[in-house]
Each structure stands twice: as C-alpha cells, then as structure tokens.
N, C-alpha and C positions, 0 to 999 in steps of 0.2 A: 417611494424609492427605498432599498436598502439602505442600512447602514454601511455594506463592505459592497466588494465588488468582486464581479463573476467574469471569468476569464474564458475567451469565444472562438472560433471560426471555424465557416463552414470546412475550412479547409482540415480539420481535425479528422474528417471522415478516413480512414483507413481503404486504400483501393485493392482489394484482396479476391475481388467477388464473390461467390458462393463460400459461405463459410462458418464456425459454431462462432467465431467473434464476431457481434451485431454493430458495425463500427457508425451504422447510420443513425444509432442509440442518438449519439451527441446531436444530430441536431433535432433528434425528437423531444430529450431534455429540454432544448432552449426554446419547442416551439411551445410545450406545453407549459413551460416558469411565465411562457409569456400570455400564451389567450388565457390559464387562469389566474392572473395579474400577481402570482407570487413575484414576480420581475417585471422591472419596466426597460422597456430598450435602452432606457440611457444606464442601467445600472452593467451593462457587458463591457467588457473592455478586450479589443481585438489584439491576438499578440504578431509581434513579428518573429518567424523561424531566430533557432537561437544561432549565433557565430561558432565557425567552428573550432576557433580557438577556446569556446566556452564546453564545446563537448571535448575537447581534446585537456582539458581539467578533470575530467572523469576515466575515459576511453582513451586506448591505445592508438596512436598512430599509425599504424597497419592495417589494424580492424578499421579507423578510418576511409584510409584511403579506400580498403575493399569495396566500404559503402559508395564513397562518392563515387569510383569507378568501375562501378557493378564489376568488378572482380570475386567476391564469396564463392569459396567452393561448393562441392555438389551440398560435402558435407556441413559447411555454413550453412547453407540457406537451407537444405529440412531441420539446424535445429532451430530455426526463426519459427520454421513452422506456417509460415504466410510467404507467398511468393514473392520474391523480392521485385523492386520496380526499383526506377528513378522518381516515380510521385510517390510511392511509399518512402522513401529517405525524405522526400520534403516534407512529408506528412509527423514524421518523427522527428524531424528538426524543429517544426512547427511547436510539436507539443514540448521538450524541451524549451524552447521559447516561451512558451505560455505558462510552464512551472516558475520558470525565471523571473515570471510576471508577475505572479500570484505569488512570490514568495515575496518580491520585493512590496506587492502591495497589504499583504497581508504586516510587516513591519510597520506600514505607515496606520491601518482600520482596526489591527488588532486581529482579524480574519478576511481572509480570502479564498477563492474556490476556484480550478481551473474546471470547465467542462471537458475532461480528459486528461491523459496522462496516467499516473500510476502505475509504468512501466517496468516493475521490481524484477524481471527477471531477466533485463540484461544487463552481462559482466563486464569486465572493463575491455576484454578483450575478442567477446563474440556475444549472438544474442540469441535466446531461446525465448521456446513460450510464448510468443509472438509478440515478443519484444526483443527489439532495434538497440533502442537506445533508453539510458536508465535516468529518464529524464526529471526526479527528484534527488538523484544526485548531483546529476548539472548543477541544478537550480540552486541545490546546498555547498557546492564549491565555490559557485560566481558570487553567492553573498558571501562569503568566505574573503574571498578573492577582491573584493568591493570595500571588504572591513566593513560591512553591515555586521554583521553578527558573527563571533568566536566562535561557538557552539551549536550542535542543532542535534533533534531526535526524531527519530523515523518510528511512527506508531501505524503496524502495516495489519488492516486488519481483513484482509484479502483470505477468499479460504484457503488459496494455495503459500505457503510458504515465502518471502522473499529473498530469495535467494542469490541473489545478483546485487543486491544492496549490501546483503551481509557481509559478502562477499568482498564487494568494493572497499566499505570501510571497516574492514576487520582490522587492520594495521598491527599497532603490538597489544595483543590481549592481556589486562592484568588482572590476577584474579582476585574472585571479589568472593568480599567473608558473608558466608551463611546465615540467611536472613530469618526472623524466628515463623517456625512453624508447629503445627500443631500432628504432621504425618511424617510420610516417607516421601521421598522428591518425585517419586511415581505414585499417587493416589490407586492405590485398589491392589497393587503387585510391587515387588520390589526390583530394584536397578538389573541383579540379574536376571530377571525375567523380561528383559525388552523385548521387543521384535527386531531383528534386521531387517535393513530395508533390501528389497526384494522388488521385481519386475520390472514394466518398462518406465522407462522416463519418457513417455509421450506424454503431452497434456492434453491432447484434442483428442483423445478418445477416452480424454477423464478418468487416465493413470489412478489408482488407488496405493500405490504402494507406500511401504513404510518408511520412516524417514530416517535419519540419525539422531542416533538414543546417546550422543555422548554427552559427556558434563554437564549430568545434571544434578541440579543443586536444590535445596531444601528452598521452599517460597511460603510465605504465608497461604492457608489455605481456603479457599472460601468455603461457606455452610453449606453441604449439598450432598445428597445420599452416594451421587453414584458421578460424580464429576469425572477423576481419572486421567486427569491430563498430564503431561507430561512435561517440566519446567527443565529446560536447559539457561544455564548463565554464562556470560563474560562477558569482559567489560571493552569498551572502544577509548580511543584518546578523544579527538573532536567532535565527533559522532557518534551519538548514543543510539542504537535501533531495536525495535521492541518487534516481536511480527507475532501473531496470534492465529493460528492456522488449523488445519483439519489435519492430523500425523500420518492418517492412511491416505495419503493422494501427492500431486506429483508437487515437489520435485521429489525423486527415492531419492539421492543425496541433499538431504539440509546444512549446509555450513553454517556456526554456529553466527546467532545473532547475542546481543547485548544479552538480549530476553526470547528465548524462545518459551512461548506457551503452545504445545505441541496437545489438539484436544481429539478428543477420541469422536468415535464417527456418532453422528444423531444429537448433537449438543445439544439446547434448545437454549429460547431469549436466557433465563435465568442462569442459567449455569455461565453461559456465555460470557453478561455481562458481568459477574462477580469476577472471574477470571481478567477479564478487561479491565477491571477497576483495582485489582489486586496487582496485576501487570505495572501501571499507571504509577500508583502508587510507589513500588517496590525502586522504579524506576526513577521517578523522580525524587527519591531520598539520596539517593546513592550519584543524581547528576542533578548539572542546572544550565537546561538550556537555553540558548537566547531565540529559539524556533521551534517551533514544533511540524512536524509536514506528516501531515496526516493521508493515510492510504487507502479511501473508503472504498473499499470493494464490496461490490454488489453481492460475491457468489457466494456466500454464505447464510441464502438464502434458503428456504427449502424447498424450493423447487426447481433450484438451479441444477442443468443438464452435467455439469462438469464437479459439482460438490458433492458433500454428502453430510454436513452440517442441516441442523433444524431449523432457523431462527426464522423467525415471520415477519411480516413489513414492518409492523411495528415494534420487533424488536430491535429491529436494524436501526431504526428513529432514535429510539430510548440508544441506540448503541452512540450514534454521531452524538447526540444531546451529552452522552456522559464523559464524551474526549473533548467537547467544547466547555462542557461545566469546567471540566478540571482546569483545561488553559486558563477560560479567564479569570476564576478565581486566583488561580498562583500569576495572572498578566502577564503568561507568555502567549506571543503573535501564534498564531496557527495557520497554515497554510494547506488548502486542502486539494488531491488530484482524488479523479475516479481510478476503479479500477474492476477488471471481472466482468462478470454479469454476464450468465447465458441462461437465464431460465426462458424456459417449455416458452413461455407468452412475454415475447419484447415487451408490452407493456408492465409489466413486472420490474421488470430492470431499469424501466426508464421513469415507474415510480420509485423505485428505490434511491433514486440519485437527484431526484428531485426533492425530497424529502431531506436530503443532507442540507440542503439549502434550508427547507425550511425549518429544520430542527440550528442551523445556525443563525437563521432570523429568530427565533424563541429565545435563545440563550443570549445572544446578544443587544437584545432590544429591549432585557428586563432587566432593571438598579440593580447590581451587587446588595441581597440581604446586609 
C-alpha cells in the first residue's frame, strides 16, 4: 500500500466526444497504477461531487446558475471550448469534490493526489480552455473556510499559463522588493524588447501567441547558456501562486500571478527544472504556506500536440520529485491535481501522470537525510 492516498472516479471522465482533451486518460491512469501494482485498490479514495455553496466560495452566482441551468450563452460555451452538458457540470462538480478531498487528505498523510482536476483556467465568473470550474480553488477556499489552513500556494506547472487562478486570487497586489540577481529580468533582451501578445486566444488549435510582458522583476538566475525566460512578480494576501509556463502559447492575455516564470519555446529537462527550483525557492522566502496544491501538467512534454516546450518523461519525474523534495523538507502538506496532456500517443500522458505518483512514493517513502 501507499503511504498517502489517490483520489478516483470513474465518473471523472469528461463527456465531450471526439476531442484533443483524452478525458478517458483518467481511468487509464488508475487502470495501469493498478495491474502494475504501483497501487492497490484500497489505496483510491472515491470523491463525492462538491456543494454548491463550496463552488459558490470561488464562482459567481450567475455564472452559477448558467451552469446549473444550461443557460451560457453562444458566446460562454465556445469559450469552455467543450460542449456543454448537464453530465459535463456533474463531471466538474465531481472533480472540484475530489480536490476537496485530496486537499483535506493530503493535511492529514502529508501528500495526496487527485486523478484529475487541475482546472486553472476557469474565472470566477465564466470558463475557458476547457474548463468549467477552478476546482483547486474551491478546494483552497473550503479549507479556508473549515479553518484547516490560513494560507495556501498554487505551484502550476501546466505549459499553458493559469490564468483563471491568477486571476481569482489576485486580490490587493503588494509589491515586492527585488530579489538578487545575477542579469536583467528578461535573460538574453531587455524589458523594452518584449513581444506583445498577439493572435488568437483558442487553445484547441494550440494558440502560440505571446503573453503579458508586464512587471517583471529581477529573480535569481539559474546557470544556463541560453535559458531566456521571462520573470513577472506580485505578491497575493492568502494565496500565494507560482505558474511556470511556455510565453508563446495560449492564454495571449496572462494576468499577473505571485510568480510568473514565462519560458521561451523548446526549454528542455535542465533548463526547466533550474527555473522551477529557482521559482520554489524565491517563493517560499517571501511566504509560508500552510498547503501547497500542486498542478502537474502533463503538456510540457515534448511531444505534446498543444505545447511547444522540450522536457522528456523523465524530466517531468525529476520535475514532480523536486516540488515533493521541497514540501516535505520544509513539511508543508502538498496536494496534487492533474492537468493537460495531449501528446501524439495517449500512452505518453497516461505515463506521465502515473509517474507523479511514483515520483511521490520515492519521496515520501525515504527518512529525511
């Protein structure tokens, strides 16, 4: 058996049909944790859809109701991007429920893992990107809301941007003093040399366009010839959010997060991770959370259809391995959803996610040096 526990249901499948999101990933993950005995049946824990007084702590009342009675207009529902249903709402209620789950039980093991979720790009008040509902938010309001925990940090490392997180808990931004570095806040060009962003905002025909180049701020830099990413800062009140993303792809508008690490297109494992670790770092000097909700996205894979990032299965490994080092060394709880994933061969994505697990059984199942 695990030490922590894996959050399930078949019901998580997304009823979309024909589509570039593989929503029947999830119960490929759970069938394969299970015949190669990385997982035993009793280590799943099934959720219940979450209340909607728990999503109405995140989302507007209007946009609500929309949901519940398939009201969204023409223009709501192409920017979901998935045709709307009444089992697609239950299906999103569901996985909000299951963050809820995994976040309440990752408090109690120290880690947990929902099989699905990592919904970052919907706003409080409509959903894009083929997401409904911003079900790592929920989940970090109702422990909010429960007095489990004060504090929480969203480490989103999805290649698309989260934008719909940033967004929710941007609240009143105070700015924050300039961290030391060894460059300019733009590696390779300076501030006025950005790009604007430019083209469409679709994400299902894997949008490239540029993002927002604003506030950005000096970050330690990692060792690397040809890195180039692009560091935006400010700071949140209760919720600290980090997102580490590809700059040329969708969303073209990024509202600012805590950290944005904005990386140029073709990154590969090394570059990657030094960024990620420099992120981590920068981020937890400056707060202290009582959670961490980790956003492991598949598509910053390279041979994901909708990315443009390099990193390989095993970098992606080494990538979960080093957001789990970090937690439990400093013993903060981590809480982890999927997210992404559309590479060329499903099995690709559905080892990628099964892998989070087993890079969180590695970390967690070895003494503290």
């Amino acid at each position: 058996m695990l030490s922590f526990k894996l959050v399930y249901s078949d019901d998580y499948y997304l009823p979309i049909g024909q589509h570039v999101f593989p929503s029947e990933k999830y119960r490929r993950i759970r069938d394969r944790l299970v015949e190669t005995k990385a997982a035993q049946p009793e280590d799943f824990l099934t959720p219940e859809p979450a209340k909607d007084e728990d999503i109405l702590l995140v989302h507007k009342p209007d946009y609500v109701h929309k949901l519940k009675t398939g009201t969204l207009s023409i223009r709501e529902e192409m920017q979901l991007e998935v045709p709307y249903s009444p089992e697609l709402v239950h299906a999103f209620w569901l996985a909000a429920g299951g963050s809820i789950l995994a976040a309440r039980q990752a408090l109690e093991d120290r880690v947990a893992i929902s099989i699905g979720g990592g919904f970052h790009h919907a706003f409080s008040d409509h959903g894009e990107g083929f997401c409904m509902i911003n079900d790592v938010a929920v989940a970090i309001r109702r422990m909010q809301h429960d007095g489990k925990i004060r504090r929480a940090m969203t480490v989103d490392c999805d290649v698309h941007q989260g934008n719909g997180t940033a967004s929710i808990f941007a609240g009143m931004r105070i700015p924050t003093k300039p961290l030391p570095s060894r460059s300019a806040p733009v590696l390779g060009r300076t501030s006025s040399e950005q790009i604007p962003p430019a083209g469409r905002n679709d994400k299902s025909l894997g949008d490239k366009s540029g993002g927002d180049a604003a506030d950005t701020t000096e970050l330690d830099t990692p060792d690397s010839d040809d890195p180039q990413a692009v560091v935006r800062q400010a700071r949140d009140g209760d919720v600290f959010t980090i997102s580490l993303h590809q700059q040329n792809n969708y969303p073209a508008w990024k509202p600012p997060s805590s950290i944005d690490v904005d990386l140029p297109d073709g990154i590969g494992d090394d570059d990657y991770l030094a960024w990620l670790d420099n992120a981590l770092s920068s981020g937890l000097r400056q707060f202290e959370p009582d959670l961490i909700c980790y956003i492991a996205g598949a598509d910053p894979y390279m041979d994901d259809q909708l990315g443009g990032l390099a990193l390989t299965l095993e970098g992606l490994q080494r990538r979960d391995e080093l957001v789990f080092k970090v937690a439990r060394v400093r013993n903060i709880p981590v809480m982890v959803t999927y997210a992404g994933g559309y590479a060329h061969n499903l099995e690709d994505t559905v080892t990628i996610h099964c892998n989070t697990v087993l890079a969180a059984k590695n970390v967690f199942a070895r003494p503290l040096a």
